[in-house]
C-alpha positions in Angstrom: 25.4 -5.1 -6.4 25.5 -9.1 -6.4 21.8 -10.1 -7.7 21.0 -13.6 -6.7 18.9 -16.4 -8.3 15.8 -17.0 -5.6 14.8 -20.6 -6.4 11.0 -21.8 -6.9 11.8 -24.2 -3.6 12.9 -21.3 -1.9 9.9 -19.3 -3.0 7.5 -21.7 -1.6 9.5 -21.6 1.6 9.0 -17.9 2.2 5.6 -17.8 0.8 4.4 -20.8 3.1 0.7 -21.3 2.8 -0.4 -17.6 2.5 -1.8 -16.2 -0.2 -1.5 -12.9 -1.8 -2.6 -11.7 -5.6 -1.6 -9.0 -7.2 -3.4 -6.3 -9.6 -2.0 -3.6 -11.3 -4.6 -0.6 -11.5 -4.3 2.5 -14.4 -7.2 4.1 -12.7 -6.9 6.7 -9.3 -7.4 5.2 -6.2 -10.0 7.4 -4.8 -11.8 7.2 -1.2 -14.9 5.6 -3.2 -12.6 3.2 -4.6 -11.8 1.9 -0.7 -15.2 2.0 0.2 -16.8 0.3 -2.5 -14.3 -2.6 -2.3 -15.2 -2.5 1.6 -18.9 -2.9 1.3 -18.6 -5.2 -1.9 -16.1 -7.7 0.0 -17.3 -7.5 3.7 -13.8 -5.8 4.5 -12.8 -6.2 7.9 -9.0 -4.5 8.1 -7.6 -2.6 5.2 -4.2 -1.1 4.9 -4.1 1.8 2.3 -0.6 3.2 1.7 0.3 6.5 0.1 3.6 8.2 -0.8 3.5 11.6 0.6 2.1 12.9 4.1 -0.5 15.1 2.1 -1.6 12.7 0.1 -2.6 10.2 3.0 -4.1 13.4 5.4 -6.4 14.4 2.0 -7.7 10.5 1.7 -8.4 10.3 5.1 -10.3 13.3 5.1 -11.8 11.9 1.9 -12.6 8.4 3.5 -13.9 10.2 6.7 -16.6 12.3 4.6 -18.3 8.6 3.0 -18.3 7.3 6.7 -22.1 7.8 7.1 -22.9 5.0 9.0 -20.3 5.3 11.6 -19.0 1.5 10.8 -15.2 2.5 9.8 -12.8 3.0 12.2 -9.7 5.1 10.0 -6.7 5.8 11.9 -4.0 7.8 9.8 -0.3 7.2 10.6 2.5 9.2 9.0 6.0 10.8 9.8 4.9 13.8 11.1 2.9 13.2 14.2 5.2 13.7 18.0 6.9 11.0 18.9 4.5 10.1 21.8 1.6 10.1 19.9 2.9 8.5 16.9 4.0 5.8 19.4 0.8 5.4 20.6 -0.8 5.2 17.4 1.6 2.4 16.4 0.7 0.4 19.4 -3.0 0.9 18.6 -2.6 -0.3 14.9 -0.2 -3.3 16.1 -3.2 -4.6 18.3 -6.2 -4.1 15.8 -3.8 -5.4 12.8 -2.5 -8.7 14.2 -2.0 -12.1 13.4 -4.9 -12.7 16.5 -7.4 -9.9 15.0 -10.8 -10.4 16.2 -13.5 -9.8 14.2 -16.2 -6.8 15.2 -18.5 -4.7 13.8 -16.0 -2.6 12.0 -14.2 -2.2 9.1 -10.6 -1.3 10.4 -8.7 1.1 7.8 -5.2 2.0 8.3 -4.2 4.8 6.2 -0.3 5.1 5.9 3.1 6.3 4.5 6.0 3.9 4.0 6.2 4.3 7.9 5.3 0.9 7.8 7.5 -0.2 5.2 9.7 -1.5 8.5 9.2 -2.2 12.0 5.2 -2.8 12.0 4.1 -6.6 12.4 0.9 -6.0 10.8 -1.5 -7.8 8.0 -4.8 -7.0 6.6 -6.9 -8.6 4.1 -6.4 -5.3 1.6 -3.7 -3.6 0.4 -4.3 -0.4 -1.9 -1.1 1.1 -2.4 0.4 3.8 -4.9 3.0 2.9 -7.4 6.4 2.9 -5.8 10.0 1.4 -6.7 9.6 -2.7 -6.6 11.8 -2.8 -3.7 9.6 -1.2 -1.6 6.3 -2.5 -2.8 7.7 -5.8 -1.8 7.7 -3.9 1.5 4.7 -2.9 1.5 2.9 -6.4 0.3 4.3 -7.9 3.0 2.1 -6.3 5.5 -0.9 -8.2 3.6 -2.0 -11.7 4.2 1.6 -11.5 6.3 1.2 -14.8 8.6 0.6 -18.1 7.7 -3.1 -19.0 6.3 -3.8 -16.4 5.5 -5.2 -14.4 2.3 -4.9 -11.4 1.0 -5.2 -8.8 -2.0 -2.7 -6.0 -3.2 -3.6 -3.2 -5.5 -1.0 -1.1 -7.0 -2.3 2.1 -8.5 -0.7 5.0 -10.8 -2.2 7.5 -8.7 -4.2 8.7 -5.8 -6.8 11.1 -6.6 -8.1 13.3 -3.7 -11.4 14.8 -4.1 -11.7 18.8 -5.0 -12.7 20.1 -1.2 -9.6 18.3 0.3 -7.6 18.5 -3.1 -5.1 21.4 -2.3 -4.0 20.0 1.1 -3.7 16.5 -0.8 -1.2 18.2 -3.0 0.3 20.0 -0.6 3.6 18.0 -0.5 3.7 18.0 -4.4 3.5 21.6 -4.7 6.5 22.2 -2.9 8.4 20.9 -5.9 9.3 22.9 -9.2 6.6 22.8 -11.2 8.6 20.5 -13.9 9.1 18.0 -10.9 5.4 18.2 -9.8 4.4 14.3 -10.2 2.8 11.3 -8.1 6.1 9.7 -7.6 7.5 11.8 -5.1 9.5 10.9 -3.0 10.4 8.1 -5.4 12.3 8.7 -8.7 10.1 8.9 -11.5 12.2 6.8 -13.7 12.1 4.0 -11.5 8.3 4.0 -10.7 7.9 4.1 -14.2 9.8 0.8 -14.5 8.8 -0.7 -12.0 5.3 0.0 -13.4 5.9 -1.6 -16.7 7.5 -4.8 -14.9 4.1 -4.9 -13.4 2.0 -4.2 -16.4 3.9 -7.1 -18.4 4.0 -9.5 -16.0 0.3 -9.3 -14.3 -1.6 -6.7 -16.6 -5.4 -7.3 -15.3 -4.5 -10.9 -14.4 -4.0 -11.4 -10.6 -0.2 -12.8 -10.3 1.0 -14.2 -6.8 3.4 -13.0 -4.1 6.5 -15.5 -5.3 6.1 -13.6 -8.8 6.5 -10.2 -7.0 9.9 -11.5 -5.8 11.1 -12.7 -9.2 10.7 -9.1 -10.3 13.2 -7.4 -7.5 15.5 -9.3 -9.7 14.4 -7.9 -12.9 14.6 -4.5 -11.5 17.6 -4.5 -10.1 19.2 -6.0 -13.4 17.6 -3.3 -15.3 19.4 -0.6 -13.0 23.1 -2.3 -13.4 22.6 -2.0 -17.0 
């Protein structure tokens, strides 16, 4: 693997005049978590991303419950859904999460797999993601605050924490595993979440760091894994 230098010019270049902070979370990301951000910050579209199909079907469940007032529109996208109506769904979340969003009288929440990793010209205002490899949390923070002008937040968190009526079908995917492999990471290797975790942790800790740092540390990463 050739790593090479990314220069601060050329970080400015592909950062352009967005904005994006980062901040590294110990605590679960919960559905409470989402919507207490939401009503705190006026929230208009929010991308939540999780790493197993369970996972995201037991935190939109979760999210669903809290939505007394009727004012969020959730829309769950994974790999599982038929090809037509996961197609359909895509074309949906391409119209409400674009560059020309329009502003309503609803909070927008997309929650989401990396099956949007790739492919999906999206941006929100909020990312809440679980720990993954740095590769494709750089992935997954650029579907935040993604076109020029814009700015946008993304929260990286250990773990997702489903609550207890929804918890077995959150874990679902996990329990499939060995019990020795049951872990948060999955499908990711552990050892690299882990790193990628302490990268984070050193380098932003509770300080919110920007989207050019993120880059830097795809380089750190991937030095660490040659070695």
């Amino acid at each position: 693997m050739e790593i090479i230098e990314v220069s601060q010019t050329d970080l400015a270049a592909i950062e352009g005049n967005r904005h994006r902070t980062f901040r590294v979370i110990a605590t679960p990301l919960t559905a409470d978590v989402i919507l207490d951000d939401i009503q705190q910050n006026q929230r208009q579209r929010v991308i939540v991303i999780c790493n197993t199909v369970s996972q995201a079907q037991g935190l939109f469940r979760d999210l669903d419950t809290l939505n007394f007032e009727g004012n969020l529109k959730i829309t769950l996208l994974h790999s599982r859904f038929l090809p037509e109506h996961r197609a359909q769904k895509e074309a949906d979340i391409k119209a409400v999460f674009s560059e020309q969003w329009q502003a309503d009288s609803y909070c927008h929440i997309l929650i989401a797999t990396q099956v949007i990793e790739a492919g999906l010209n999206i941006t929100c205002e909020i990312m809440h993601t679980e720990l993954c490899p740095m590769n494709s949390l750089l992935q997954r923070a650029g579907r935040c605050a993604r076109f020029k002008g814009e700015k946008g937040e993304v929260c990286v968190y250990w773990s997702i924490e489903i609550n207890s009526e929804n918890g077995e079908l959150g874990e679902r995917d996990l329990a499939e595993e060995p019990t020795e492999q049951k872990k948060s990471f999955l499908p990711y290797d552990r050892e690299l979440c882990e790193l990628t975790w302490q990268v984070l942790e050193l380098d932003f800790g509770q300080k919110k760091s920007c989207f050019a740092t993120l880059l830097r540390e795809v380089i750190i990463i991937n030095n660490k894994e040659l070695g």
